[in-house]
VMD Tcl script that builds the backbone (N, CA, C; Angstrom):
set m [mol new atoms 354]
animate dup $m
set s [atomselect $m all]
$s set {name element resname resid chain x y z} {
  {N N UNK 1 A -11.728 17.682 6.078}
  {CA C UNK 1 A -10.794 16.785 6.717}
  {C C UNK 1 A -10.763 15.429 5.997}
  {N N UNK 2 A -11.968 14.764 5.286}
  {CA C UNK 2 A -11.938 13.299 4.819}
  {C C UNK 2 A -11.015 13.763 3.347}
  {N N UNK 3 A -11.527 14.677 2.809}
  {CA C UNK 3 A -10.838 15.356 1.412}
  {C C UNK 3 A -8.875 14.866 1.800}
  {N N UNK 4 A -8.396 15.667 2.923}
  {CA C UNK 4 A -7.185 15.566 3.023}
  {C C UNK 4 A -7.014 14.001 3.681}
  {N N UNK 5 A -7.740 13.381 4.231}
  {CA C UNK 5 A -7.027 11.976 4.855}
  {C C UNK 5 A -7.004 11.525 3.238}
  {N N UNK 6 A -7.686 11.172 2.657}
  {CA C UNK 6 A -8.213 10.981 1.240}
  {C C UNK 6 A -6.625 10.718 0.442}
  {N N UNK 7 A -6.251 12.520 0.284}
  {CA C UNK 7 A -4.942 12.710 -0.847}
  {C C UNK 7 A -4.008 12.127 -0.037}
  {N N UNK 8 A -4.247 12.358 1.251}
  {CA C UNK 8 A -2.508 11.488 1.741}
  {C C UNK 8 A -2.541 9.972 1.508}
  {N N UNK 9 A -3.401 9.839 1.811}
  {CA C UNK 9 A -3.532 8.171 1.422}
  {C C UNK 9 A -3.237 7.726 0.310}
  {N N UNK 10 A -3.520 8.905 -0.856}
  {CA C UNK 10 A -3.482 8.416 -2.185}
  {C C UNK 10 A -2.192 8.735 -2.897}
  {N N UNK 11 A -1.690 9.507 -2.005}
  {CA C UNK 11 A -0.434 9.474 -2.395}
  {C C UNK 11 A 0.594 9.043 -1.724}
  {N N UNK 12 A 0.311 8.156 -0.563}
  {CA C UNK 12 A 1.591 7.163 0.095}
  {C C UNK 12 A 0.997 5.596 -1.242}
  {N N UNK 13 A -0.318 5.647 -1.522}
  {CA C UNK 13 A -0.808 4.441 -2.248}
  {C C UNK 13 A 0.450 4.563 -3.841}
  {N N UNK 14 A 0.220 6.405 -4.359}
  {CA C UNK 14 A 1.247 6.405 -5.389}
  {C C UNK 14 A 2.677 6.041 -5.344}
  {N N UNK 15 A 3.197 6.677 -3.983}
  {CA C UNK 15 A 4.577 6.796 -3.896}
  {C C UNK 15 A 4.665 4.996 -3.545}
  {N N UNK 16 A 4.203 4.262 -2.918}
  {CA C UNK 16 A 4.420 2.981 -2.836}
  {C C UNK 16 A 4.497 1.797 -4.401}
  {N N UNK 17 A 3.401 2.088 -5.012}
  {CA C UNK 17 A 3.016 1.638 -5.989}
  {C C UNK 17 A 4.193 2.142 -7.289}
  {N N UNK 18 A 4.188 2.971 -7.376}
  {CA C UNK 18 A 5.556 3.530 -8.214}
  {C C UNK 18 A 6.548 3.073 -8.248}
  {N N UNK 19 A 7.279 2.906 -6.625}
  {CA C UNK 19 A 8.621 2.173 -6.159}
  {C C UNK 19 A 8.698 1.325 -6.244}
  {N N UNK 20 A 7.802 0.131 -5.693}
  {CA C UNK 20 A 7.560 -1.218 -5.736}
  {C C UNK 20 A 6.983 -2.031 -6.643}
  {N N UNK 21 A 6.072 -1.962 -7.423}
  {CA C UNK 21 A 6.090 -2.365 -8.704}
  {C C UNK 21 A 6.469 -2.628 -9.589}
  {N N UNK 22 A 6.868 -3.834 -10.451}
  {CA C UNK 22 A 7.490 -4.217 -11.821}
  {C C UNK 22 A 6.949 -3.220 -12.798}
  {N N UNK 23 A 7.579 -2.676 -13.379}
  {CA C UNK 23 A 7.377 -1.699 -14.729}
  {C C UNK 23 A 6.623 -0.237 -14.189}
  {N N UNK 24 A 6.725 0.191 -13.231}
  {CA C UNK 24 A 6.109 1.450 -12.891}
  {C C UNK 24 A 7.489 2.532 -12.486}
  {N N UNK 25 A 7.174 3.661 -12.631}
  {CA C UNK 25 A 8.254 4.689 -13.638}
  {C C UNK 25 A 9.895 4.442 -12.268}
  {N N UNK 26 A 9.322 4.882 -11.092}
  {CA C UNK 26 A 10.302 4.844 -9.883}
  {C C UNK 26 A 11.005 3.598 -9.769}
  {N N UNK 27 A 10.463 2.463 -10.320}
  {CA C UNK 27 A 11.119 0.751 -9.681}
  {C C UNK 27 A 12.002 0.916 -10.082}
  {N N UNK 28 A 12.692 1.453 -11.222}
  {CA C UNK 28 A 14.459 1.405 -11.167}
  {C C UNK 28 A 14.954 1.924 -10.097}
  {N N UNK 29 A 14.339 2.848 -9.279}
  {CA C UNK 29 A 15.396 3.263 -8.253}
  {C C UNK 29 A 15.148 2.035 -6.914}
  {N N UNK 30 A 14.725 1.172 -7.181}
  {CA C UNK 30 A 14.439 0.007 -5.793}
  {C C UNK 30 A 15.514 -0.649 -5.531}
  {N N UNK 31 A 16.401 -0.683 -6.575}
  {CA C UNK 31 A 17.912 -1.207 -6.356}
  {C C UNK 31 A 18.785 -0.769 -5.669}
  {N N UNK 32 A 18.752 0.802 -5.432}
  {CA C UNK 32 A 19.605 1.440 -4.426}
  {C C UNK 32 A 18.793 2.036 -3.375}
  {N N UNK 33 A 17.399 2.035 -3.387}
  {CA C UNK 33 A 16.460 2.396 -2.055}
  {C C UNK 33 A 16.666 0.974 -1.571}
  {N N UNK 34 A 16.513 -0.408 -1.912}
  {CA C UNK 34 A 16.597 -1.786 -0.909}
  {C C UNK 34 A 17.765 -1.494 0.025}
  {N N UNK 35 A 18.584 -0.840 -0.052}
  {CA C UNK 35 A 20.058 -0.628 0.674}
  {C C UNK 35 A 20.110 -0.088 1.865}
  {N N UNK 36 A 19.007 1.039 1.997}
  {CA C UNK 36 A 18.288 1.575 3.016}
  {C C UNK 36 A 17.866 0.169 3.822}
  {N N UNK 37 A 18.470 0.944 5.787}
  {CA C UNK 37 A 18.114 0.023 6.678}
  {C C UNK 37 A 16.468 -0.004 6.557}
  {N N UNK 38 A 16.013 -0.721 6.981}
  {CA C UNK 38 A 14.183 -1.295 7.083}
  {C C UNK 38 A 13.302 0.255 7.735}
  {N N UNK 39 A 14.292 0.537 8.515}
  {CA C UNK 39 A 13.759 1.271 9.406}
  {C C UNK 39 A 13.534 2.973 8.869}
  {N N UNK 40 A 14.336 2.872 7.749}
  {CA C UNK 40 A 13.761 4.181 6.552}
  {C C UNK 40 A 13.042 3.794 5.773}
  {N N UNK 41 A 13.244 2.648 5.413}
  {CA C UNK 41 A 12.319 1.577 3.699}
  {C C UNK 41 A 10.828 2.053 4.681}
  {N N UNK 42 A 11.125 1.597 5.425}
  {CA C UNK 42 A 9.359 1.126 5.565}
  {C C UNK 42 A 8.476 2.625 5.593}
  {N N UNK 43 A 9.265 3.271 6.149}
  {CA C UNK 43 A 7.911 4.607 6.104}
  {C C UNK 43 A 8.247 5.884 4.980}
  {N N UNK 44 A 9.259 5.553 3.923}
  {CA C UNK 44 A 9.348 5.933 3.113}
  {C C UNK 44 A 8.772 5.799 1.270}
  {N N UNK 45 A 9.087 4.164 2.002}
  {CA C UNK 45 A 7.719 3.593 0.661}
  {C C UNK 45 A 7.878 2.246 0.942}
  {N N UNK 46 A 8.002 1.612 1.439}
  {CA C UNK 46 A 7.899 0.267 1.519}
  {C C UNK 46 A 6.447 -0.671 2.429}
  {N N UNK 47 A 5.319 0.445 3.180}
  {CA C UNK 47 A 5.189 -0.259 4.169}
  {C C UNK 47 A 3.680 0.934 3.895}
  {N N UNK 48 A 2.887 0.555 3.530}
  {CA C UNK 48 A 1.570 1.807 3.387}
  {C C UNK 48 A 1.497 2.089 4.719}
  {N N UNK 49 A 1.261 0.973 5.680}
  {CA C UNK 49 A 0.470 2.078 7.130}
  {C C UNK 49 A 1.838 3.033 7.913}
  {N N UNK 50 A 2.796 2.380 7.326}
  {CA C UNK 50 A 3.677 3.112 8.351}
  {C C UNK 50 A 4.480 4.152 7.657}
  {N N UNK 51 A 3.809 4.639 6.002}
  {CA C UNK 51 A 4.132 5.769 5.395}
  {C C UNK 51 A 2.857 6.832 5.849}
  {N N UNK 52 A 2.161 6.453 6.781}
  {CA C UNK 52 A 1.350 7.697 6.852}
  {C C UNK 52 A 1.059 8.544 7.534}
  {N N UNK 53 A 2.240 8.570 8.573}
  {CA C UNK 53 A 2.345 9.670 9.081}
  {C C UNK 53 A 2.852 10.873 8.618}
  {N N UNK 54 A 4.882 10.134 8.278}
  {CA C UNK 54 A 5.560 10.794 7.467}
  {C C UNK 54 A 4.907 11.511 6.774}
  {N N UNK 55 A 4.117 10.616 5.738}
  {CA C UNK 55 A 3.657 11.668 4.750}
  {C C UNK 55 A 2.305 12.623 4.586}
  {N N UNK 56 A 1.665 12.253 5.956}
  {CA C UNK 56 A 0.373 13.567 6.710}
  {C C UNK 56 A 1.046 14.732 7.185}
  {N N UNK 57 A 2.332 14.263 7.998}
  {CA C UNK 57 A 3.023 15.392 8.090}
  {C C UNK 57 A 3.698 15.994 7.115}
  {N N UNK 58 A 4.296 15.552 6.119}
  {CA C UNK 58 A 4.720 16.245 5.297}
  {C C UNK 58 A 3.574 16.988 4.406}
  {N N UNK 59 A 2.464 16.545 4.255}
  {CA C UNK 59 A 1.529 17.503 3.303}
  {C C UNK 59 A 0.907 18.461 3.929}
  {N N UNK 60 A 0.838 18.072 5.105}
  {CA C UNK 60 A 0.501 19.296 6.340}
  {C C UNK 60 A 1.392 20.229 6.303}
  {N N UNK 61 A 2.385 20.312 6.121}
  {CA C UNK 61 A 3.601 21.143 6.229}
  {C C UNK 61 A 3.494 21.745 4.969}
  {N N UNK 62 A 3.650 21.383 4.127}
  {CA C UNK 62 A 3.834 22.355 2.599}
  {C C UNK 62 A 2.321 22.525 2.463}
  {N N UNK 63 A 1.391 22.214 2.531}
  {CA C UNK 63 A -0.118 23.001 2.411}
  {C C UNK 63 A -0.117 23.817 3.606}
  {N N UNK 64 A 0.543 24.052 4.624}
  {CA C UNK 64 A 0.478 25.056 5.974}
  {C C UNK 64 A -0.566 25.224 6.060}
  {N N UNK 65 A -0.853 23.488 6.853}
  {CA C UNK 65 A -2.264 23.318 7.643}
  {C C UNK 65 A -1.828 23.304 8.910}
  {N N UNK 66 A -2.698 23.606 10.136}
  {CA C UNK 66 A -2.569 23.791 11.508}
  {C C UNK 66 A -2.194 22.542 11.852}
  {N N UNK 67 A -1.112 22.035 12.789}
  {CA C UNK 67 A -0.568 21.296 12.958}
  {C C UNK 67 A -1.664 20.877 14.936}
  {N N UNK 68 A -2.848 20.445 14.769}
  {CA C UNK 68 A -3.487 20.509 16.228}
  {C C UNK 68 A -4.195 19.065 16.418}
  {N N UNK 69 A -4.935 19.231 17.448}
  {CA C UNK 69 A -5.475 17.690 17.849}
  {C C UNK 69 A -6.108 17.032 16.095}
  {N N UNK 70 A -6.643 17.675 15.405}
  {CA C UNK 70 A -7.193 17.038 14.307}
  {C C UNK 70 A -6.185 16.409 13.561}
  {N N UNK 71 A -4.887 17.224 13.341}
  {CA C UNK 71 A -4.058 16.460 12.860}
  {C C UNK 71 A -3.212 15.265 13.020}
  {N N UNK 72 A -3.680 15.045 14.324}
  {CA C UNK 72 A -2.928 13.552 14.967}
  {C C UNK 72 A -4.251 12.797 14.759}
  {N N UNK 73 A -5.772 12.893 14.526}
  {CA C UNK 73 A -6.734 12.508 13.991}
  {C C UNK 73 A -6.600 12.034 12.865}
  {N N UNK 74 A -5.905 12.808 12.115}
  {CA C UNK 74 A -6.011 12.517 10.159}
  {C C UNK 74 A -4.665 11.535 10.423}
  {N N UNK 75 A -3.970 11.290 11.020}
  {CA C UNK 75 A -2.395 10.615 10.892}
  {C C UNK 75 A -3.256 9.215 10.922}
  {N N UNK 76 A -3.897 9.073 12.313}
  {CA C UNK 76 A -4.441 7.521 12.815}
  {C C UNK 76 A -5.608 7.298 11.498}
  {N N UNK 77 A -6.557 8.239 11.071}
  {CA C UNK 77 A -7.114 7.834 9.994}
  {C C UNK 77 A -6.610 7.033 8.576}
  {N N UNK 78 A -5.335 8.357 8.332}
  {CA C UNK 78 A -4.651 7.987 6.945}
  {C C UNK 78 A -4.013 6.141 7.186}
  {N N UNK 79 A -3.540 6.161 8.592}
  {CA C UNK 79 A -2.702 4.623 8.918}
  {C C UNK 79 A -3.425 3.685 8.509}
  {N N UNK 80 A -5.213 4.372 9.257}
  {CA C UNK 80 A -6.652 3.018 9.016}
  {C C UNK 80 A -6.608 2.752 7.686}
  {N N UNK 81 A -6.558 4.025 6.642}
  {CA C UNK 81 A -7.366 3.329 5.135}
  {C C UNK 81 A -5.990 2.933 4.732}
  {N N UNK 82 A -4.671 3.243 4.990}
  {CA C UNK 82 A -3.655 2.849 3.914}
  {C C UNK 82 A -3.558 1.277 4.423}
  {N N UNK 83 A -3.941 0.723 5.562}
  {CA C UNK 83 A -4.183 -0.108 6.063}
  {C C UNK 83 A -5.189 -1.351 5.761}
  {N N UNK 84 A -6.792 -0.337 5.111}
  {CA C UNK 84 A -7.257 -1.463 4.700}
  {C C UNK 84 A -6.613 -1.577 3.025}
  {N N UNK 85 A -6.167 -0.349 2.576}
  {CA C UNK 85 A -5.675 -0.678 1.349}
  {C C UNK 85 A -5.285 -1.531 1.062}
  {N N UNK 86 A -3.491 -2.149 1.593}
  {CA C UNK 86 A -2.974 -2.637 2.035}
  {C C UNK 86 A -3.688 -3.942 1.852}
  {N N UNK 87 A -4.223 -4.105 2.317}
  {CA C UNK 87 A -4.986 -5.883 3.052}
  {C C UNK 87 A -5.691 -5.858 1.135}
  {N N UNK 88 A -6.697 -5.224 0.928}
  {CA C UNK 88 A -7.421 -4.978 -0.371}
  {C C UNK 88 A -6.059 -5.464 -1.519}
  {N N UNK 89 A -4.935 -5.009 -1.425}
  {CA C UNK 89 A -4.096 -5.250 -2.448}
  {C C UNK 89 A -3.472 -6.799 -2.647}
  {N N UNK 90 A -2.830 -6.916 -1.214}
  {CA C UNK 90 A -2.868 -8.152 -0.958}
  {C C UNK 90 A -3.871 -9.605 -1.272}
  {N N UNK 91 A -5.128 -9.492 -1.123}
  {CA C UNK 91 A -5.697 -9.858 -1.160}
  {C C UNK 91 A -6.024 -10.195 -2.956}
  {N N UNK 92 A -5.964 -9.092 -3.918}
  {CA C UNK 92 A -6.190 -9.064 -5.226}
  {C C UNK 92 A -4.617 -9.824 -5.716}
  {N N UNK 93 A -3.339 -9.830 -5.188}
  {CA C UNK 93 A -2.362 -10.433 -5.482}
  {C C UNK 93 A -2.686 -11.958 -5.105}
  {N N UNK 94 A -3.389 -12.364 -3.959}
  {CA C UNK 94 A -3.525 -13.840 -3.166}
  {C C UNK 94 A -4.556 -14.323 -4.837}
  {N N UNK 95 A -5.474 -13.857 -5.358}
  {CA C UNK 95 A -6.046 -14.103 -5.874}
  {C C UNK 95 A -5.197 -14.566 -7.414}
  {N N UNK 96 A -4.369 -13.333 -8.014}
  {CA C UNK 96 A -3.757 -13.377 -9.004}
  {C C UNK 96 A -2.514 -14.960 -9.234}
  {N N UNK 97 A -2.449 -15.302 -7.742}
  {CA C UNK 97 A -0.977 -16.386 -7.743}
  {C C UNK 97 A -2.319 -17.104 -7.743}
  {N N UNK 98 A -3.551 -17.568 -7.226}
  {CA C UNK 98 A -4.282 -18.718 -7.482}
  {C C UNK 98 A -4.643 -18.862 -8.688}
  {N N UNK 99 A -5.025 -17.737 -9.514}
  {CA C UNK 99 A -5.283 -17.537 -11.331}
  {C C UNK 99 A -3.953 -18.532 -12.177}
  {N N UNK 100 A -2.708 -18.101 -11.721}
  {CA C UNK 100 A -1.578 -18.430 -12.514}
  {C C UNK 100 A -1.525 -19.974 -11.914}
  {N N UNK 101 A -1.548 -20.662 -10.674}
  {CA C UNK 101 A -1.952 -21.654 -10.157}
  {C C UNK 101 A -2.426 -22.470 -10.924}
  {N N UNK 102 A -3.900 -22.042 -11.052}
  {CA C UNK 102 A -4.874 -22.721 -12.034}
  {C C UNK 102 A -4.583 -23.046 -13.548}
  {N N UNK 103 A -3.698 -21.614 -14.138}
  {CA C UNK 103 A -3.754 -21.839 -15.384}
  {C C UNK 103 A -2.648 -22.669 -15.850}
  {N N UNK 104 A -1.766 -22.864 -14.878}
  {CA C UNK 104 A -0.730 -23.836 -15.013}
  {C C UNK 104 A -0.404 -24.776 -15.107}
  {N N UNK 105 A -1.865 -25.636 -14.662}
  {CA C UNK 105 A -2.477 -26.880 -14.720}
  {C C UNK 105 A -1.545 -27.452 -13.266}
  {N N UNK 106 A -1.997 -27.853 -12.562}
  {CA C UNK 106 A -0.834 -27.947 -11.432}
  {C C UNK 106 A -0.828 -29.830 -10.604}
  {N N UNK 107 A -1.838 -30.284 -11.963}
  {CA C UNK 107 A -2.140 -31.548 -11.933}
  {C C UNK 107 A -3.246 -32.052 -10.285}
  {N N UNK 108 A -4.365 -31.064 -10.675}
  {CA C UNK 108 A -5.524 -31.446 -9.416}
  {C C UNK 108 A -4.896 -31.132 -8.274}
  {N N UNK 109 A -4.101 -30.219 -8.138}
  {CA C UNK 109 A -3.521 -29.741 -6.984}
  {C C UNK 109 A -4.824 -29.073 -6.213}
  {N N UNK 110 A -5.395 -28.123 -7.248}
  {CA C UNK 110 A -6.612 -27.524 -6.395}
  {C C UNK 110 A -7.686 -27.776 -7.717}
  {N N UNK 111 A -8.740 -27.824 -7.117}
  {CA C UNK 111 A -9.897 -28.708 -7.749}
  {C C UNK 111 A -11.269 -26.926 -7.325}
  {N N UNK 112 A -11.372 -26.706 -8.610}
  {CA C UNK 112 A -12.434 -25.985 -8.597}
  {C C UNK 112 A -13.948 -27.364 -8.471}
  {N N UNK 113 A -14.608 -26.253 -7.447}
  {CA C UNK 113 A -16.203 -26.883 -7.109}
  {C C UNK 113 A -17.417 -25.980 -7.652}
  {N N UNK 114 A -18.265 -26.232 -8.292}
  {CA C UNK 114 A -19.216 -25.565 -8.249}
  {C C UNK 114 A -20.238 -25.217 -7.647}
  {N N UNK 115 A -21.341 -24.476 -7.850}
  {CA C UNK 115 A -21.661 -23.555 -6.462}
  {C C UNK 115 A -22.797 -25.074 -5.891}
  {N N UNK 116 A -22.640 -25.377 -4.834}
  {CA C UNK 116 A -23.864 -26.138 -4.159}
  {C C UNK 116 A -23.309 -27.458 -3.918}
  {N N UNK 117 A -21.790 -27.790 -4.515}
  {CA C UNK 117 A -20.792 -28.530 -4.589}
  {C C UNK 117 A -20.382 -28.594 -2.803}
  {N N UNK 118 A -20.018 -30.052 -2.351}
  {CA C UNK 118 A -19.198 -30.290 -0.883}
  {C C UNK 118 A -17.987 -30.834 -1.018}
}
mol reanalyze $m
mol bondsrecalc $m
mol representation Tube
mol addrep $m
């Protein structure tokens, strides 16, 4: 069961990452998927926790796995990790705009301290 929460996750992480990304193979088609109301974008690829049902059910379906209480188990699981993903990615982007920040010189806008520094 962790094996399959696992691939779905990793592949709402692909199908997101593909679409949405600058230079990754799918982002040309983001020009005519943005056109799509929110309410398809988001659990189609726009939105990790709320692609993971859709797409538990859909791998459940073409692997013709038993569709039973475990599988509404693996749905709320796959939501948790694409979820902390999610936050994890974010978080490495919050970091990347403070890098370009810094290297931009932004005239003591933000002031690196060193460690033991107040």
């Amino acid at each position: 069961m962790v094996e399959f929460i696992i691939l779905c996750s990793l592949v709402c992480v692909c199908v997101h990452v593909s679409i949405t990304w600058d230079g990754f193979i799918l982002n040309r088609s983001l020009k005519y998927l943005d056109k799509l109301p929110e309410v398809l974008r988001k659990p189609l690829f726009d939105c990790l926790p709320c692609m993971g049902g859709i797409y538990t059910l859909t791998i459940s379906i073409v692997t013709e796995r038993e569709l039973n209480a475990w599988f509404f188990l693996c749905i709320l699981a796959v939501v948790g990790l694409n979820t902390l993903i999610q936050l994890f990615l974010r978080l490495i982007e919050a970091i990347e705009n403070l890098e370009t920040i810094n290297d931009e010189g932004t005239g003591g806008a933000i002031e690196e301290k060193g460690m033991g520094e107040r």
